[in-house]
TORZA-105021 format. One line per field, with one value per residue (C-alpha): residue in one letter; residue number from 0; x, y, z. Coordinates in nm, 4 decimals. Layout:
REM residues N
residuo <- [A ...] .
num <- [NUM ...] .
c1 <- [X ...] .
c2 <- [Y ...] .
c3 <- [Z ...] .
REM end
This chain:
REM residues 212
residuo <- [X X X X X X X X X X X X X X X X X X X X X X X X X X X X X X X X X X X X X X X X X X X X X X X X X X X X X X X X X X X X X X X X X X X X X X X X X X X X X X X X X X X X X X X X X X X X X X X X X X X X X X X X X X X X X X X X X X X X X X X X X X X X X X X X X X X X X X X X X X X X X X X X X X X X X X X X X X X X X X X X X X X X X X X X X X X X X X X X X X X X X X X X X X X X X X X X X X X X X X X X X X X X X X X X X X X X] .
num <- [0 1 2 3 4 5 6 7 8 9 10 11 12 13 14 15 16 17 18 19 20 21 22 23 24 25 26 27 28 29 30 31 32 33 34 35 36 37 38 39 40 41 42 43 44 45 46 47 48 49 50 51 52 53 54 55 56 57 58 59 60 61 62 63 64 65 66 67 68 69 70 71 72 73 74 75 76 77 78 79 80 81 82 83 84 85 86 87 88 89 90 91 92 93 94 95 96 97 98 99 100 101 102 103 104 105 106 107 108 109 110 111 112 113 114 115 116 117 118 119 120 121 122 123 124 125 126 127 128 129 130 131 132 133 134 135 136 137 138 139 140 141 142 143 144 145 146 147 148 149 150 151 152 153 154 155 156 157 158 159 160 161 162 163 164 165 166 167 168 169 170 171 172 173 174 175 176 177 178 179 180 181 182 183 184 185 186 187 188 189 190 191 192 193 194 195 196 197 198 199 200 201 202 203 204 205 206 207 208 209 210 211] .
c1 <- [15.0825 14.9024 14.6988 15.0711 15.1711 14.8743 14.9026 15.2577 15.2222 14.9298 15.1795 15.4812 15.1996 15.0483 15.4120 15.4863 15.1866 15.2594 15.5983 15.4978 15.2413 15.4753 15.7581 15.5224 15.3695 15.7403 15.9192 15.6646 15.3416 15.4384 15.7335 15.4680 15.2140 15.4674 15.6008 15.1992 15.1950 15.4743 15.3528 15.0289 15.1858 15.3908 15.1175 14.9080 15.2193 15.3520 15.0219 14.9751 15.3132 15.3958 15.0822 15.2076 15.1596 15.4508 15.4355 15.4770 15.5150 15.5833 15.8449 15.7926 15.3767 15.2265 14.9987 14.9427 14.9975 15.1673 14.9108 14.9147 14.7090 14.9936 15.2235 15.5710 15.7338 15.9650 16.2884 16.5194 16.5557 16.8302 16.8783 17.1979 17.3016 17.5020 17.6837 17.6965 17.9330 17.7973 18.0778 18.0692 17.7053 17.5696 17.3329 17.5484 17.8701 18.1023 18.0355 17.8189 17.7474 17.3979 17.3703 17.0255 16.9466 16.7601 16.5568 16.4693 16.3258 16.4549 16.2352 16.0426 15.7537 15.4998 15.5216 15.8805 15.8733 15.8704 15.8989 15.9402 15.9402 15.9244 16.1387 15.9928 15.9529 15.9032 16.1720 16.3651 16.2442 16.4488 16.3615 16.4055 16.3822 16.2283 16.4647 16.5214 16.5333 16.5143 16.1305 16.0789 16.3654 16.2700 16.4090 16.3635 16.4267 16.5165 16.8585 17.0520 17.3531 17.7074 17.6430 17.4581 17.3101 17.1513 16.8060 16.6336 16.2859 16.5493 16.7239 16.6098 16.3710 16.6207 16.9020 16.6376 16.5878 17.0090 17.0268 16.7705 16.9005 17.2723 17.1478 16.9316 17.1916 17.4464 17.2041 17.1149 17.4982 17.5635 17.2816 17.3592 17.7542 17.6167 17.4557 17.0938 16.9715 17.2313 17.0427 16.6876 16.8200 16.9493 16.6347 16.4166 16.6725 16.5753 16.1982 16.1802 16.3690 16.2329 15.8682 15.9832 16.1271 15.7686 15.6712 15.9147 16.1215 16.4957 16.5384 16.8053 16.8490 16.8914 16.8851 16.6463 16.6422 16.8311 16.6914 16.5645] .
c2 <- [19.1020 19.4082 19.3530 19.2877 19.6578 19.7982 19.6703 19.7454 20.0987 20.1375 20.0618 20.2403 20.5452 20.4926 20.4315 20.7579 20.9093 20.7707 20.8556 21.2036 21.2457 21.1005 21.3357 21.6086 21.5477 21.4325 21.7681 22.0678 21.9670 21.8039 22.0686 22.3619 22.1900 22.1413 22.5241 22.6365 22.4220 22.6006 22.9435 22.8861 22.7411 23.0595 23.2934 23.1383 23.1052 23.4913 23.5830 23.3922 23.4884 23.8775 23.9752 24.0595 23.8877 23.9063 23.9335 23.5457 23.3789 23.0435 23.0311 23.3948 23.3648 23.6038 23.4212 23.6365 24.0693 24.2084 24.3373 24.4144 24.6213 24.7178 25.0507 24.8616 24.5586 24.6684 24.4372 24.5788 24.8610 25.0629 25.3999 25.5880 25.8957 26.2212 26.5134 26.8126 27.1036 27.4514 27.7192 28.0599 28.0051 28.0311 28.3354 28.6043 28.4750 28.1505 27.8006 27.5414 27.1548 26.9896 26.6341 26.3958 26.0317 25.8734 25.5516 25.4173 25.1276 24.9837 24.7312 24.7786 24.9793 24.7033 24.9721 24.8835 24.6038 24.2313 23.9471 23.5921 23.3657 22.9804 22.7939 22.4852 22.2013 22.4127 22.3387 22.6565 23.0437 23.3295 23.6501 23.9881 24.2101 24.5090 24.7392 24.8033 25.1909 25.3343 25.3576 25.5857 25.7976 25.9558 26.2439 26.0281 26.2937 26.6944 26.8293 26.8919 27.1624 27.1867 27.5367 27.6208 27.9749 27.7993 27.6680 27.5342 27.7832 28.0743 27.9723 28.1193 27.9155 27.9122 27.7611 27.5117 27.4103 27.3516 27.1735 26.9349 26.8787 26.7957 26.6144 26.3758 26.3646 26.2774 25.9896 25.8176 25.7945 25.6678 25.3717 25.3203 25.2389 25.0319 24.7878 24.9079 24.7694 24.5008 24.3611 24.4546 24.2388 23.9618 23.9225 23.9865 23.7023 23.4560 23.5151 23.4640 23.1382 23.0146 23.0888 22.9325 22.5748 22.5281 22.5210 22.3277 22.5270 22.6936 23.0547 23.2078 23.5410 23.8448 24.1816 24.3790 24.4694 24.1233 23.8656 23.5340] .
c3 <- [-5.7149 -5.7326 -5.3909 -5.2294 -5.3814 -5.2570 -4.9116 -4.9169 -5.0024 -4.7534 -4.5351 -4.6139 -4.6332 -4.2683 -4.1123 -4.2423 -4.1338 -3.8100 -3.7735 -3.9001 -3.6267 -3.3430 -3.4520 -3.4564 -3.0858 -2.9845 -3.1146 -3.1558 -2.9925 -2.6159 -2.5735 -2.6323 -2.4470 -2.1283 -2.1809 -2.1378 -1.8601 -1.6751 -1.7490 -1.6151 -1.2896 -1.2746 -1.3338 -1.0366 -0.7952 -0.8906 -0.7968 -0.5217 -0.3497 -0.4443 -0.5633 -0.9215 -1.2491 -1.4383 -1.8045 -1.8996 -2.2571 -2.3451 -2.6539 -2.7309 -2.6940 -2.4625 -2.2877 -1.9918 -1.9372 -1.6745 -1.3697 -1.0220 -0.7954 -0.5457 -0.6315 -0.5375 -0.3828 -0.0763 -0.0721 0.1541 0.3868 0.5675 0.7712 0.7569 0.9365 0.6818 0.7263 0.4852 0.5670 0.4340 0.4062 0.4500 0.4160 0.8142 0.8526 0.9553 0.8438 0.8817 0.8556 1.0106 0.9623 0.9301 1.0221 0.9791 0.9860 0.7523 0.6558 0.3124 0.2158 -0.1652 -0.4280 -0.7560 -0.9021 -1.0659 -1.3376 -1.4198 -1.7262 -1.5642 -1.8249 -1.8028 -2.1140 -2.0855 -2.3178 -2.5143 -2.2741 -1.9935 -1.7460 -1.8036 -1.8360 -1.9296 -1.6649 -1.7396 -1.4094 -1.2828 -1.2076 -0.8149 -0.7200 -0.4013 -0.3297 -0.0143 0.1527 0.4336 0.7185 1.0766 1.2405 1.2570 1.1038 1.3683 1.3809 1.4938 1.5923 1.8881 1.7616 1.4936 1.5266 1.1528 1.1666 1.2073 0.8656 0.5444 0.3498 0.0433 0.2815 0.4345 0.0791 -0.0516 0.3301 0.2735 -0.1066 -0.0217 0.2864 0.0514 -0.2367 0.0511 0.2203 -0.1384 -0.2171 0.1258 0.0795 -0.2791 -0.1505 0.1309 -0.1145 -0.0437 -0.4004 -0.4356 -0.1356 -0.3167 -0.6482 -0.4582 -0.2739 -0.6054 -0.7454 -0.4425 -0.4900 -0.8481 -0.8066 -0.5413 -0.7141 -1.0260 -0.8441 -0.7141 -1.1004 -1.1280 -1.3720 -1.3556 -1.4283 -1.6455 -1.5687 -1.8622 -1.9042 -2.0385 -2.3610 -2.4455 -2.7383 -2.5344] .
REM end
């Protein structure tokens, strides 16, 4: 009787133990294990395709810091041409309008915070985003005037300065209405999926500042 107890409890003790063990790889272990898994993966195919390492955690860890030896990532680019009118500000009296064209190119600074934390089991990853800004904007080419009599090295160096500054306020408006960083996010978007399919995980993306 008391060897059948034994054995019995033996038993009921090492199916517990078992089932213990198997819930533990089932539930905490494998998931965690899979989630590492995917972050590496990430880290070597971030790296590998914009030159950046995101920072990545799996399940809140930080496994790997944000780095990159590049300034900025260039997604999109554009060139519009502005007008500014100046009134009764011409040299001499009157009015006069100053035209230009320029290019800029729009994207992220690697300085801006990039995150990406891989959920338990590793198939999906909550992204936080750099922010897209306008990176370079750029005069292609001299101002050019509606006025015939006026030539830009005979215009006072404070007018040369309030030209150039309502030209560029005027040319960033323009390219922010044209969808100049819409484009930039979309094609950051893209990227970041198409990076995280080939580790095979799905992104879900948040914004920053958010709890994952």
């Amino acid at each position: 009787m008391g060897s059948r107890l034994f054995w019995l409890s033996f038993g009921g003790a090492l199916l517990i133990t078992s089932l213990s063990a198997w819930v533990s790889w089932e539930f905490f272990i494998k998931p965690m294990d899979a989630a590492v898994r995917t972050s590496n993966l990430l880290h070597e195919k971030f790296q590998g395709s914009l030159g950046v390492a995101p920072r990545i955690l799996a399940n809140a860890g930080v496994l790997f810091s944000q780095k990159s030896e590049l300034e900025s990532l260039v997604l999109s680019s554009g060139e519009v041409s502005v007008r500014e009118t100046f009134e009764g500000q011409k040299p001499g009296g009157g009015d006069f309008s100053a035209v230009a064209v320029f290019r800029a190119e729009g994207g992220f600074f690697f300085r801006e915070p990039f995150q990406i934390n891989v959920r338990r089991g590793g198939a999906v990853a909550d992204v936080t985003l750099p922010q897209v800004k306008i990176l370079r904007l750029e005069m292609a080419a001299p101002v050019q005037f509606d006025a015939q009599d006026l030539v830009w090295d005979g215009i006072p160096d404070r007018l040369q300065t309030r030209i150039t500054k309502a030209l560029d306020r005027r040319a960033k408006r323009d390219l922010l209405e044209g969808g100049l960083l819409k484009r930039a996010e979309q094609e950051l978007r893209e990227k970041v999926r198409g990076i995280a399919s080939q580790a095979g995980c799905e992104v879900v993306f948040v914004a920053a500042g958010a709890e994952n």
